[in-house]
C-alpha positions in Angstrom: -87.4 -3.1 -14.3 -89.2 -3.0 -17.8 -87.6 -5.7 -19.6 -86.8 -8.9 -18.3 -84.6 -11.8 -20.7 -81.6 -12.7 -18.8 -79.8 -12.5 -15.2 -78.8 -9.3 -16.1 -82.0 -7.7 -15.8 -82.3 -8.5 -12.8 -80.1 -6.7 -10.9 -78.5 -8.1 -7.8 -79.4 -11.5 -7.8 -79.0 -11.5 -3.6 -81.2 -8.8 -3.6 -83.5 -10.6 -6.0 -83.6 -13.9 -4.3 -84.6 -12.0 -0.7 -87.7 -10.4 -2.3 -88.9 -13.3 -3.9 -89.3 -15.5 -0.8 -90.7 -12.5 0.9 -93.1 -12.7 -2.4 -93.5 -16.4 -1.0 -94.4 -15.6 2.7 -97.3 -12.9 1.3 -98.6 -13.6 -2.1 -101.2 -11.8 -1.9 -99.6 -8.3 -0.4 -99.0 -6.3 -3.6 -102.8 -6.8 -5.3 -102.3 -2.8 -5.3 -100.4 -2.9 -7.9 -102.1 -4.6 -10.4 -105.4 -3.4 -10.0 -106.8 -2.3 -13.2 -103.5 -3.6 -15.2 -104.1 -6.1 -18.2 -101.1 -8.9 -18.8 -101.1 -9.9 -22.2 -99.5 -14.0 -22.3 -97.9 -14.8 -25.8 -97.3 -18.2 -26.7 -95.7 -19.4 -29.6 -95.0 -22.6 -28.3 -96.7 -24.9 -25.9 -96.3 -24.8 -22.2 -97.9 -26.1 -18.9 -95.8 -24.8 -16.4 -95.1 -21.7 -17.6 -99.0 -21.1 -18.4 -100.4 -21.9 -15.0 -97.7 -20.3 -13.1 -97.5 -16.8 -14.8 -100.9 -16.8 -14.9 -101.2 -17.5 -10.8 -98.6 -14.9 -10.3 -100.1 -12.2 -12.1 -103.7 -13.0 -10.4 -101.7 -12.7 -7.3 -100.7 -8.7 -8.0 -105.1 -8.4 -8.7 -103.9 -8.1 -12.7 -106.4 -9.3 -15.1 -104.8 -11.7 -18.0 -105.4 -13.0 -21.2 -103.2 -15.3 -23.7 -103.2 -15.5 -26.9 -101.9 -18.9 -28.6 -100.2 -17.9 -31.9 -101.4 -20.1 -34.6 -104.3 -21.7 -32.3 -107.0 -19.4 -32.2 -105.5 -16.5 -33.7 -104.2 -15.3 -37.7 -100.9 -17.2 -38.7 -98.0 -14.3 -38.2 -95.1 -13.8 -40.6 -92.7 -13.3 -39.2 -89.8 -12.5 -41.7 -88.8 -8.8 -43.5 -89.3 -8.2 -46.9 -90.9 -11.5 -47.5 -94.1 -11.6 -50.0 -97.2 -12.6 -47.8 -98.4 -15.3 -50.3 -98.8 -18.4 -47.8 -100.6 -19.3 -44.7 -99.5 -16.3 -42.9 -101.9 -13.5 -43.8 -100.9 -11.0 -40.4 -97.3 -10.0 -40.2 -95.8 -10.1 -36.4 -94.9 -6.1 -37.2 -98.7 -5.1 -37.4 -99.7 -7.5 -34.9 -97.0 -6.6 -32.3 -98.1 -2.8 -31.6 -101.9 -4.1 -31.8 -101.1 -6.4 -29.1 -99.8 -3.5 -27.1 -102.7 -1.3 -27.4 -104.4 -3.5 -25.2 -102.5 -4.1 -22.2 -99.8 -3.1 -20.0 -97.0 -5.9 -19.6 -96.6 -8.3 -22.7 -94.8 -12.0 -21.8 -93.7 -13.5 -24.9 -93.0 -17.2 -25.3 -91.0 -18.1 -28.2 -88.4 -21.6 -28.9 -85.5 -21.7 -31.1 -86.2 -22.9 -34.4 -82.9 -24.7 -35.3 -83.8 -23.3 -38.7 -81.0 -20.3 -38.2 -78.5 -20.1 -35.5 -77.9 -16.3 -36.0 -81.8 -16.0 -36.0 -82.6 -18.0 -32.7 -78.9 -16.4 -31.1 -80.4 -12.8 -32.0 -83.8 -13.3 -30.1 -85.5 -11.7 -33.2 -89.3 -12.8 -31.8 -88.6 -11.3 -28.3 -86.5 -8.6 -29.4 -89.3 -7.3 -32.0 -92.0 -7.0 -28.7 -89.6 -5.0 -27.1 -89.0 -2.7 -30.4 -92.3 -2.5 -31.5 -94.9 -2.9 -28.3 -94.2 -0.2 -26.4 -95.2 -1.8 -23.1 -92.6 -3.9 -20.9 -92.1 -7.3 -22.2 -90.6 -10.3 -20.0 -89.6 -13.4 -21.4 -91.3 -16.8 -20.7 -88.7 -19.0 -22.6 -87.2 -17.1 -25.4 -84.6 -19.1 -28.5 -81.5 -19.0 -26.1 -82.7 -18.9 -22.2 -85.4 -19.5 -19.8 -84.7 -16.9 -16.7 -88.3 -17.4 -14.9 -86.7 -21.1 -14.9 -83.6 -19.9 -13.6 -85.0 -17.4 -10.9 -87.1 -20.4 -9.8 -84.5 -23.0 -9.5 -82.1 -20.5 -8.0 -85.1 -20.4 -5.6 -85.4 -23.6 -5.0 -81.3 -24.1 -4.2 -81.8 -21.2 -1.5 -84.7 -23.0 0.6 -82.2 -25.9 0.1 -78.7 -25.3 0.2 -77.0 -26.5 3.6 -73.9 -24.7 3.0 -73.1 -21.1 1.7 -71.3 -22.1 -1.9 -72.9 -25.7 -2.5 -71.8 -27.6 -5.6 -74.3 -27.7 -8.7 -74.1 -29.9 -11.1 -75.6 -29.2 -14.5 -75.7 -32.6 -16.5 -76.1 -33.5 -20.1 -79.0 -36.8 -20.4 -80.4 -38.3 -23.6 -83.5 -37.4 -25.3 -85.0 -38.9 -28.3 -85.8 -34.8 -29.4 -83.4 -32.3 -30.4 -84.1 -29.7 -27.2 -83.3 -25.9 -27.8 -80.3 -25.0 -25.3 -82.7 -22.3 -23.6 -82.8 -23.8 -19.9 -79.3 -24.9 -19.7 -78.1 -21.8 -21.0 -79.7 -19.7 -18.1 -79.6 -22.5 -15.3 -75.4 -22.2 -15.9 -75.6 -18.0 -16.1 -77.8 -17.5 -13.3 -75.7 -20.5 -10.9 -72.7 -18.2 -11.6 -74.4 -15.7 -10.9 -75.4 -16.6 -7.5 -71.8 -17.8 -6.4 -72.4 -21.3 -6.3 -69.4 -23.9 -7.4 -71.0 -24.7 -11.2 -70.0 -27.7 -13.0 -71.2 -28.3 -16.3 -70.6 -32.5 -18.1 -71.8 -33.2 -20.9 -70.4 -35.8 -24.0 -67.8 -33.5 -26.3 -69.5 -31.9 -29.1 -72.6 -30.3 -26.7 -70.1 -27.5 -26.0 -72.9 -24.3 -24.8 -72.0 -20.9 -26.0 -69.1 -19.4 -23.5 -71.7 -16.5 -23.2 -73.4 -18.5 -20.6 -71.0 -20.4 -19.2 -68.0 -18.2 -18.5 -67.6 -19.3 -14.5 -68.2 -22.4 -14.5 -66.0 -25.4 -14.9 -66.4 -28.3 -18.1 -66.2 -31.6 -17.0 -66.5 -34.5 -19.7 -66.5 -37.3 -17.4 -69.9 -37.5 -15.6 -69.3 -39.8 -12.8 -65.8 -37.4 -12.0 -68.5 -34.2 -12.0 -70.9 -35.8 -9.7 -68.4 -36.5 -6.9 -69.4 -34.2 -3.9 -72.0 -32.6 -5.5 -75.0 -30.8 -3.5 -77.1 -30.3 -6.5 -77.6 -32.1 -9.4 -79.5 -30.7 -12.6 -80.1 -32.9 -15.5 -81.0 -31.4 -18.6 -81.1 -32.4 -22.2 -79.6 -29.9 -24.8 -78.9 -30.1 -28.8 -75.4 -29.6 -30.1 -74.8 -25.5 -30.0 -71.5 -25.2 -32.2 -71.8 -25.1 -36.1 -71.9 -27.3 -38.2 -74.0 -29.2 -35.7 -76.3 -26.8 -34.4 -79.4 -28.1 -33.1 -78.2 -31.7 -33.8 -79.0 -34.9 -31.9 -74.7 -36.2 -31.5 -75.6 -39.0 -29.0 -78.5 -40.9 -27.7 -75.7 -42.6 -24.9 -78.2 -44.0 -22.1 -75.2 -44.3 -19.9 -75.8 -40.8 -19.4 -79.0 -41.1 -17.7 -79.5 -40.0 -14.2 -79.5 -43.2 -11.6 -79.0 -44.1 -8.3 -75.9 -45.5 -8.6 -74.7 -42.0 -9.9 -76.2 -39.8 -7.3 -74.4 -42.4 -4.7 -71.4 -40.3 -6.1 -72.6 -37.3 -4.6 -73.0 -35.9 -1.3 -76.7 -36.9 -0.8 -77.0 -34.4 -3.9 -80.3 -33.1 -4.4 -82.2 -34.2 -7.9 -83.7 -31.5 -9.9 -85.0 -30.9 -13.6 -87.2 -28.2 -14.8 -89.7 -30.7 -16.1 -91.4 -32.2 -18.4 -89.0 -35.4 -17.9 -88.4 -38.7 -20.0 -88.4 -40.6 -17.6 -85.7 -43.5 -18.0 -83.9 -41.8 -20.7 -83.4 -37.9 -18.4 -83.6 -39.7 -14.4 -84.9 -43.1 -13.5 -87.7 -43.4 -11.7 -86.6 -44.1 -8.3 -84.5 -40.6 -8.7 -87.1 -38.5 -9.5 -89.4 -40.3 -6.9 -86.8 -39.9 -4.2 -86.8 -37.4 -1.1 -83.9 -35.6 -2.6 -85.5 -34.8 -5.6 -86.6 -31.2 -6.1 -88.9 -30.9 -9.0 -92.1 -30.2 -7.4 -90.7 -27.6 -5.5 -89.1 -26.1 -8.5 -92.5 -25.8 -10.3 -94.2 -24.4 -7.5 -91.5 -21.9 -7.1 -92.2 -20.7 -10.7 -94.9 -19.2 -9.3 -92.8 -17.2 -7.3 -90.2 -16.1 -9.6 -93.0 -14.7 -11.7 -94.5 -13.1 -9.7 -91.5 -11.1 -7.9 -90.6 -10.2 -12.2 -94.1 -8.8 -12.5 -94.0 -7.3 -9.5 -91.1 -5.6 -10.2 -92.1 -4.1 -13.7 -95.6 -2.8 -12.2 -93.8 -0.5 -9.5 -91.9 0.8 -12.6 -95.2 1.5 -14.8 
């Protein structure tokens, strides 16, 4: 594997989910292969999770690290063609991007959808330009339209959890007072297809996600009907996707928030979110607080589906 952006880098997602909780049992059995191997960690945008965790993993395969934080710490880069390089952006990413490559081995690239351009975020131009222009395998760490070391890790997390072979997963719509890029619902809906799971997806009409993700699953616009019998429940908050509203706040409706007297509509569903929550206006406390919720478990799993990713692109160096 050199590039990694979607589910469909990843080959057989069976195959994918054995090795990684192999990964789990021995962390520390491949430090072979990154000995003497540099990971370069991009950021664009701000991050905890995704930090600490790639980091970890890639000190877990003996690879040294460093991160650069794009406009904190480092030249401003400009980012569009053809554009004259009056402003605050004296570097253009196009100069900066083979640099980057010269000194390292693996590049991971974090990079949200501006809601400026649709076409622009639905193109992945940041990501795509690493992988043009780099010359070293790139991964993504949250790119304009998914997050799939997210996905790995919560398909992770289902597997340690499930108690039958095809549970139910239920990705849920939950107010925000942000407009959120459609990144981590986008890939938690692709890569629970993916998997075989039963994947419904409710959410208030007008937060319709691109069919490109979603094809599989089945739309439900009555919550509390969704929940019924579910094993899993995923809440995420997501801007609208379809024009003219793209990456527009249509509905702050609290009655959408995750409670207790909603997961009583499921079978003892599990609680998960890929964190960081709003608490009260995402899941209530006493959700999130619960023994059925997950999302400790999911974090700590990012580790894992990091480090099975690097893994993977280091035996192919």
């Amino acid at each position: 594997m050199r590039y990694f952006t979607s589910v469909k880098d990843i080959g057989n997602l069976n195959d994918a989910l054995k090795e990684a909780l192999e990964v789990k049992a021995n962390k520390f059995a491949y430090q072979d292969l990154g000995k003497n191997r540099t990971l370069l960690m991009i950021f664009f945008n701000s991050s905890l999770r995704t930090r600490l965790s790639t980091q970890k993993a890639a000190m877990n395969l003996g690879m040294n690290v460093m991160v650069l934080d794009v406009n904190q710490g480092a030249w401003k880069l400009e980012t569009e063609r053809g554009v004259i390089m009056d402003g605050d952006k004296p570097e253009h990413l196009l100069e900066a991007i083979p640099v980057m490559g010269c000194y390292c081995d693996v590049i991971g690239v974090r990079a949200f959808a501006t809601f400026e351009n649709k076409e622009d975020d639905y193109s992945e131009k940041i990501i795509n330009q690493f992988i043009k222009y780099s010359g070293r395998p790139v991964f993504s760490m949250e790119a304009a339209t998914g997050h799939p070391l997210q996905a790995f890790a919560d398909m992770i997390t289902i597997e340690e959890n499930k108690k039958k072979p095809r549970p139910k997963v239920v990705l849920t719509w939950a107010p925000h007072p942000r407009a959120l890029p459609q990144a981590v619902p986008n890939s938690f809906a692709q890569w629970a297809v993916a998997a075989g799971y039963e994947v419904v997806i409710t959410h208030p009409e007008g937060y319709e996600l691109s069919k490109e993700f979603t094809e599989g699953a089945t739309i439900e616009y009555d919550q509390n009907k969704a929940f019924e019998g579910a094993d899993f429940i995923y809440a995420k908050n997501w801007a609208a996707y379809e024009d003219p509203n793209y990456g527009k706040i249509l509905s702050a409706d609290r009655s959408w928030t995750v409670n207790e007297e909603k997961m009583g509509l499921t079978a003892n569903a599990y609680f998960m979110h890929c964190l960081p929550v709003r608490r009260n206006m995402i899941v209530t406390d006493e959700v999130i607080e619960s023994e059925k919720s997950l999302v400790i478990e999911e974090a700590a799993n990012r580790e894992i589906s990091a480090e099975t990713v690097l893994k993977r692109i280091l035996e192919n160096l």
